[in-house]
C-alpha positions in Angstrom: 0.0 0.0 0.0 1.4 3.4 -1.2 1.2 5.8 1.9 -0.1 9.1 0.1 0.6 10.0 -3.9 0.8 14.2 -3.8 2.0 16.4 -6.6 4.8 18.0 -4.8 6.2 17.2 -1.0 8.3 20.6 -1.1 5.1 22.5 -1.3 4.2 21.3 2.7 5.4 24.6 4.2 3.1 26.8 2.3 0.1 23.9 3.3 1.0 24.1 6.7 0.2 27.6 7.2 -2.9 27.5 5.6 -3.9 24.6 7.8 -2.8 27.3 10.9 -5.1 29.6 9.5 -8.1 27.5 9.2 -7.6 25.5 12.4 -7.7 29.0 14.0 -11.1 29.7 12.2 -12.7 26.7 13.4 -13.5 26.7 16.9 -16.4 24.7 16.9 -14.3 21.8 15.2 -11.5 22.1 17.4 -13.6 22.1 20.9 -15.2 18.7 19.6 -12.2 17.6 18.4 -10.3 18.2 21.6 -12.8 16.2 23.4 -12.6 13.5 21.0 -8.5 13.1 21.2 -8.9 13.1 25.0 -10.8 10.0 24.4 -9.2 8.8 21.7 -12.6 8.8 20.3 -12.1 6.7 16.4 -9.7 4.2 18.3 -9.5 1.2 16.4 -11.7 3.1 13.2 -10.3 3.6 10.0 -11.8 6.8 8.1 -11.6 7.1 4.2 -12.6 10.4 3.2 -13.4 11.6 -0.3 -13.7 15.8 0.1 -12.5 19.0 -1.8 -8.5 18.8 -0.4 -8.4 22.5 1.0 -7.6 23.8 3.9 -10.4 23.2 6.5 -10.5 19.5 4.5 -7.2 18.5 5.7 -8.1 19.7 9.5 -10.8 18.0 9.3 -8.3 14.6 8.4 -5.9 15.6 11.2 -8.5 15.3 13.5 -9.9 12.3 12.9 -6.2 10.8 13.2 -5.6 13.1 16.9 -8.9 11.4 17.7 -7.4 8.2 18.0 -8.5 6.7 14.3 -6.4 3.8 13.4 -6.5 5.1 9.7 -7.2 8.0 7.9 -6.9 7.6 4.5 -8.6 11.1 1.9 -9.0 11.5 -2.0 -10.0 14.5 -3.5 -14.2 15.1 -4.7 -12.9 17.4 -8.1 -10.5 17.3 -10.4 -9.8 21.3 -9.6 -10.4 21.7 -5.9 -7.3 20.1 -4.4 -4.9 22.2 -3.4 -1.3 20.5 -3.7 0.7 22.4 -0.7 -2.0 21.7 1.4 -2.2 17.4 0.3 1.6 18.0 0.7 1.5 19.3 4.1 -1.8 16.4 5.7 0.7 13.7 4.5 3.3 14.9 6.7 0.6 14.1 9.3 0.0 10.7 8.8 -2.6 11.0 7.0 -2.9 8.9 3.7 -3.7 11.1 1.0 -4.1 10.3 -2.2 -4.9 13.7 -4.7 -3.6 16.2 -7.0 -4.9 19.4 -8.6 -6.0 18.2 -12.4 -6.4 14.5 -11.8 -7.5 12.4 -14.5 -10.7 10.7 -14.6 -8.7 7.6 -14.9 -6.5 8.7 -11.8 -9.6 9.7 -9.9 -11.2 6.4 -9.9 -7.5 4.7 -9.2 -7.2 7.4 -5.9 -10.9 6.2 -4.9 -9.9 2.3 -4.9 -6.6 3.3 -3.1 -8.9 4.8 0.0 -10.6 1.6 0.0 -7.5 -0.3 -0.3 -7.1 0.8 3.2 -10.1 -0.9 4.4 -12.3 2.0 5.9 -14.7 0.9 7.9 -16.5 4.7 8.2 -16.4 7.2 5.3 -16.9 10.8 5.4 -18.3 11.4 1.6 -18.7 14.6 -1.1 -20.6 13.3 -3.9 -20.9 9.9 -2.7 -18.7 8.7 -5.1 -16.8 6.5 -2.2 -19.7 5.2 -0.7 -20.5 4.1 -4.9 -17.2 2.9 -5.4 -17.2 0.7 -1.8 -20.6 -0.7 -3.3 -19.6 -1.6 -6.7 -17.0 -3.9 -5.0 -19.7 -6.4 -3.6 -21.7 -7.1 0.1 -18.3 -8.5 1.4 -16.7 -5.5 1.1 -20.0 -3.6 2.0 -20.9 -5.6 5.5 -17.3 -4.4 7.0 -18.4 -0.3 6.8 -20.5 0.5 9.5 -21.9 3.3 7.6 -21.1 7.2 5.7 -21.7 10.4 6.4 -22.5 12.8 3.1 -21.5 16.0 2.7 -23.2 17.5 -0.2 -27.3 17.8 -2.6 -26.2 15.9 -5.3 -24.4 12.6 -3.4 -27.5 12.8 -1.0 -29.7 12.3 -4.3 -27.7 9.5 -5.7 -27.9 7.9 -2.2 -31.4 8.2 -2.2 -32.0 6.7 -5.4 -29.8 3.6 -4.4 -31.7 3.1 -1.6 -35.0 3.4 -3.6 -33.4 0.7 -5.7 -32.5 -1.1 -2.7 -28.8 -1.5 -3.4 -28.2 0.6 -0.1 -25.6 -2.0 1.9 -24.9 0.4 5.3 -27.1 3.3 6.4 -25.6 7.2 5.0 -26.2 10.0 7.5 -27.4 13.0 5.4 -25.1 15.6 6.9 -26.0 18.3 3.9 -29.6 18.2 5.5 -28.6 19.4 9.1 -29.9 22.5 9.3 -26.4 23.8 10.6 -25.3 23.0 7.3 -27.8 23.7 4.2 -28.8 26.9 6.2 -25.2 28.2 6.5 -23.1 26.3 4.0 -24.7 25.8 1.0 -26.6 29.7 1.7 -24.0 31.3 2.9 -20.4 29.5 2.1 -21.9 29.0 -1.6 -23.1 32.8 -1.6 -19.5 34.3 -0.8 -17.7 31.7 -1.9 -19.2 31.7 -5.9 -18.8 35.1 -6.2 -15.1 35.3 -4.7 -14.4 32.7 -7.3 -16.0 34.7 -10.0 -14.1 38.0 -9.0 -10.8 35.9 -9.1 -11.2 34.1 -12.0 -12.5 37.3 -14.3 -10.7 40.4 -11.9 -14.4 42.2 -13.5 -17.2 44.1 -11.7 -20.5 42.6 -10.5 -22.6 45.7 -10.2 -24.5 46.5 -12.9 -24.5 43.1 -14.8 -27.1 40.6 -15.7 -26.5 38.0 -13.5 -28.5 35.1 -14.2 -29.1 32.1 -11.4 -30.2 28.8 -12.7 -31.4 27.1 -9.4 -33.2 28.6 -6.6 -32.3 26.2 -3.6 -30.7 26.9 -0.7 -27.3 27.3 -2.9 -29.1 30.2 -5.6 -30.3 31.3 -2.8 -27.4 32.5 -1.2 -25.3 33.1 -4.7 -28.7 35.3 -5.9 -28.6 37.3 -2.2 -24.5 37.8 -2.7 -25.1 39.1 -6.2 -27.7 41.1 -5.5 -25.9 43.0 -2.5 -23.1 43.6 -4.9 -25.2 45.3 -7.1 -26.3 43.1 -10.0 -29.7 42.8 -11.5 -30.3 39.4 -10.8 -32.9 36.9 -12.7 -33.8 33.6 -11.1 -34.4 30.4 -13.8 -36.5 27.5 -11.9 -38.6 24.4 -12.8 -40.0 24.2 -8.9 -43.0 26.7 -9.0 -42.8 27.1 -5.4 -39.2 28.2 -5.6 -40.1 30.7 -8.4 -42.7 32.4 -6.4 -40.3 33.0 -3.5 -37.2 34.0 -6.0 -39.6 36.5 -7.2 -41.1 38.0 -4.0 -37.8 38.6 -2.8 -37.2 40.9 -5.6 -35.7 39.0 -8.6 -37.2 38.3 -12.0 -37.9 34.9 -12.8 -38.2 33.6 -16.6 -37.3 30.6 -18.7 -33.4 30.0 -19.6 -34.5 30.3 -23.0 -35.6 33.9 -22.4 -33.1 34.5 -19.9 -30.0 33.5 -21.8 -30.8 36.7 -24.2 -30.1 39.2 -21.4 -27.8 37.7 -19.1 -24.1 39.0 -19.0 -23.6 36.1 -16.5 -24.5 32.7 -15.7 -23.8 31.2 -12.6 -26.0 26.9 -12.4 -26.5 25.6 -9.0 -28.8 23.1 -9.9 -27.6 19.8 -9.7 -29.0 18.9 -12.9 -27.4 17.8 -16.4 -27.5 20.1 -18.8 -29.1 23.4 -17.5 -27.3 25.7 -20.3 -26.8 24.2 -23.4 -25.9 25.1 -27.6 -29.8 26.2 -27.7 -29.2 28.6 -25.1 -25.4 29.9 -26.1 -26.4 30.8 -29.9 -29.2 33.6 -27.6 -26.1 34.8 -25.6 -24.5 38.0 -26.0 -21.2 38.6 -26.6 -18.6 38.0 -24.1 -21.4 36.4 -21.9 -19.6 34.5 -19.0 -20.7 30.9 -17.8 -20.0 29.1 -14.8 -21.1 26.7 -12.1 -21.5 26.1 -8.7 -23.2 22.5 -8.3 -21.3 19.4 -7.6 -20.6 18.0 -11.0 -19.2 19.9 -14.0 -23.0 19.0 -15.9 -24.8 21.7 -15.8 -23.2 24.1 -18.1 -23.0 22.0 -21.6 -18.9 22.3 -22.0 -19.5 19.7 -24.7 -21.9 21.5 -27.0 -19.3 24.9 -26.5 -16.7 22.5 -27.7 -18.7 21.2 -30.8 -20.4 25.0 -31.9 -17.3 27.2 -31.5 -15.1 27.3 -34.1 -11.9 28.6 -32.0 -10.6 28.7 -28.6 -7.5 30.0 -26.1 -7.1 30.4 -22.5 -8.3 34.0 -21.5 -6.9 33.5 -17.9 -5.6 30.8 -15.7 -9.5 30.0 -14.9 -11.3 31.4 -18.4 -11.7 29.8 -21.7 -12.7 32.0 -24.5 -14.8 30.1 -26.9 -15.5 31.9 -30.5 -18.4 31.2 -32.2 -19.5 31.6 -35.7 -20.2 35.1 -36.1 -17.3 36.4 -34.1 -19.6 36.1 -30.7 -17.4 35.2 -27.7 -18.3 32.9 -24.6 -16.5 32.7 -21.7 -16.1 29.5 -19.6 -14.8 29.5 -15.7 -12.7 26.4 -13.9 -14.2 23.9 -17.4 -17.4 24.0 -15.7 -16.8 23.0 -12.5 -16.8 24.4 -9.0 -15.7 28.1 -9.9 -15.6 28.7 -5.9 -12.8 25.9 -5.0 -11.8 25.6 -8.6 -10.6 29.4 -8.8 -10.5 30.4 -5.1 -10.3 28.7 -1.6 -14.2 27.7 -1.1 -16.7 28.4 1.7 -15.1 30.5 4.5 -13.9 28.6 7.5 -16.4 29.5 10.2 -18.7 28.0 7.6 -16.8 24.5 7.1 -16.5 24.6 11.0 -20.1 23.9 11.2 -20.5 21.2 8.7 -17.0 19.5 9.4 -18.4 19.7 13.1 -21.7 17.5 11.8 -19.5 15.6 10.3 -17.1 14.3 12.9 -20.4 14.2 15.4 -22.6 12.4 12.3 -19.4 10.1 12.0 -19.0 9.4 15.6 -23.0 8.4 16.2 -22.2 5.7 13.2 -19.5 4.2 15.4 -21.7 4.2 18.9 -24.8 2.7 16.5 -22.9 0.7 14.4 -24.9 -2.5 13.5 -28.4 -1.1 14.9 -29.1 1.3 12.2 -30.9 0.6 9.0 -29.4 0.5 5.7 -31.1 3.8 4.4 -30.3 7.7 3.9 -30.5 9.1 7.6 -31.0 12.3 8.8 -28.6 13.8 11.1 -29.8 14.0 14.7 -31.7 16.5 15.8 -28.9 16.9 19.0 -26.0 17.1 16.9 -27.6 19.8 15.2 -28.5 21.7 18.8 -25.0 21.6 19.6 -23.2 22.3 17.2 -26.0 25.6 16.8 -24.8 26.0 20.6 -21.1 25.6 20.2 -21.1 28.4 17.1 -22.8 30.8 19.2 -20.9 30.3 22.0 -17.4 30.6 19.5 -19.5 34.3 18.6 -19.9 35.0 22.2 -23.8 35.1 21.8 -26.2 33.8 24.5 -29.9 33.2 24.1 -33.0 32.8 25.8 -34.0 29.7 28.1 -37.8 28.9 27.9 -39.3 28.9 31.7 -41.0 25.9 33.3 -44.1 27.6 33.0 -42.8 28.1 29.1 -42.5 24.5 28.6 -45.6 23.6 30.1 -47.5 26.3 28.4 -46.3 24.6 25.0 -47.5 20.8 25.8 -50.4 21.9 26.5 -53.6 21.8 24.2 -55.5 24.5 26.9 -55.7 28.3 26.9 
């Protein structure tokens, strides 16, 4: 067994700071964390992990090894999002780490068999591509995990459709449906996060463009609010009527892509859908329209049919392709399609990731005390995990609440006035 594959060991130095600078931004994390190395919590656990390799990633890792894990073994979740200094610097850790920025699909799938070459028994997921792969190697394999923990929408939807066709073989917590994670990560890490990747990637302005969001979940919602506040006219694309309404009471227009793709200056998909902007909606476009994407999988924006209609291409910037059309028309592409926000800057801020890294390692460590008692389905987080770490974030923003009184309480089991 190779003990990590990294681009470049002499990058560690640069990786160890930015793992300083996380860890200090993640108090929630490192309170649990500390509680968990005290009793050597993972003892006699191995963890394979399959996350975007950034900094608050690779804390994550080292704690699960300071927690007493037998084993931690981590792949990257996108081809883009691993940052080599920082895989150079977890390794040094112990940790087995298996990723490089601009892996091959080939590579990819070779880095995911190598995590469960090391014979996890609990994997923390982004896309559930592990939790796939471990089941695509049979029931033997499957019977030794006690279970997964899932990080993201789209890997919570492919979970849910394995279970639906009962090839579920160990129960998944949903951690992207804690409420300290959706309400806060996907609104609020998404929301900055897009948009920082945008301003890096392009170096243009946001106020006063067209800004068209295709998606109006929890993720457009918080790219939409971000845009917004910068001072973009923003227009909301939907298929969820529900969605629509509330996208346009809060002050956005709502139309079809089709309609939308004449007037938008740029597209930003958070969907999780296939093919949400395709040739039908490019040849509508504007000149120098920019398109980009925020959802898991680099789907949604139709790279593919910009490849087959343009008759030209070059690299505009490290992170933007300049397609040329028939006609002269220009279309801009950021990160190939894929997640501009950890493709072309550092993803969701760390007080954010503290939250849903802190679901995580509590999600990961009610798998361990249930192992074997839990059903083989998609799982909601517990409601107390959620509590706490609500409790442990307010207490890291020196923020107290209210209590409810006894007479509260009793007021609000009661069916009397």
């Amino acid at each position: 067994m190779t003990l990590s594959i990294v681009k470049d060991p002499s990058l560690a130095a640069t990786g160890r700071v930015k793992m300083k600078w996380a860890r200090d931004n993640m108090p929630v994390l490192a309170r649990i964390a500390k509680r968990f190395a005290a009793s050597k919590t993972f003892k006699g656990h191995r963890i394979g992990m399959c996350l975007h390799l950034e900094a608050k990633t690779a804390v994550l890792a080292e704690d699960f090894l300071r927690s007493g894990a037998e084993r931690v073994a981590i792949t990257g979740s996108n081809p883009l999002s691993t940052q080599d200094d920082v895989a150079a610097a977890l390794a040094e850790t112990g940790v087995y780490v298996y990723a490089w920025r601009g892996v091959t699909a080939k590579d990819h799938g070779s880095n995911l068999e190598r995590v469960l070459d090391t014979d996890p028994d609990i994997l923390i997921d982004d896309g559930a591509e592990l939790s796939i792969a471990a089941h695509q190697r049979g029931k033997a394999y499957t019977r030794k995990v006690i279970g997964a923990c899932e990080e993201t929408t789209t890997g919570v939807m492919r979970l849910k459709a394995m279970e639906s066709d009962g090839r579920l073989n160990f129960p998944i917590i949903a951690v992207n449906d804690a409420l300290t994670k959706y309400l806060f990560d996907s609104r609020y890490g998404t929301g900055q996060s897009g948009l920082e990747g945008i301003m890096r990637a392009t170096n243009l302005l946001i106020a006063g463009r067209n800004i068209v969001v295709a998606g109006y979940g929890w993720v457009g919602r918080g790219v939409a609010e971000r845009a917004k506040g910068l001072g973009a006219r923003v227009i909301v694309t939907e298929v969820n009527p529900v969605r629509a309404l509330e996208a346009l009471m809060e002050g956005y227009d709502v139309m079809p892509m089709d309609e939308a793709a004449k007037i938008g200056d740029l597209f930003i998909t958070a969907t999780g859908n296939i093919d949400i902007i395709t040739s039908r909606h490019m040849m509508k476009m504007s000149d120098k329209a920019i398109l980009c994407n925020v959802g898991h999988f680099d789907v949604e924006v139709s790279v593919k049919d910009l490849e087959r209609i343009a008759i030209r291409k070059r690299q505009a910037r490290s992170e933007v392709t300049e397609y040329v059309l028939p006609g002269g028309k220009r279309l801009y592409v950021l990160s190939e399609g894929r997640l501009v926000n950890l493709a072309a800057a550092d993803g969701h801020p760390a007080e954010v990731m503290d939250m849903s890294f802190a679901d995580q390692m509590l999600s990961a460590d009610y798998l361990k005390r249930n192992g074997g008692r839990l059903p083989d389905k998609v799982l909601k987080v517990p409601d107390e995990i959620d509590v706490r770490v609500a409790e442990e974030r307010l207490s890291a923003f020196g923020r107290k609440i209210d209590l409810l009184t006894s007479s509260q309480r009793k007021y609000l089991r009661s069916w009397r006035s």
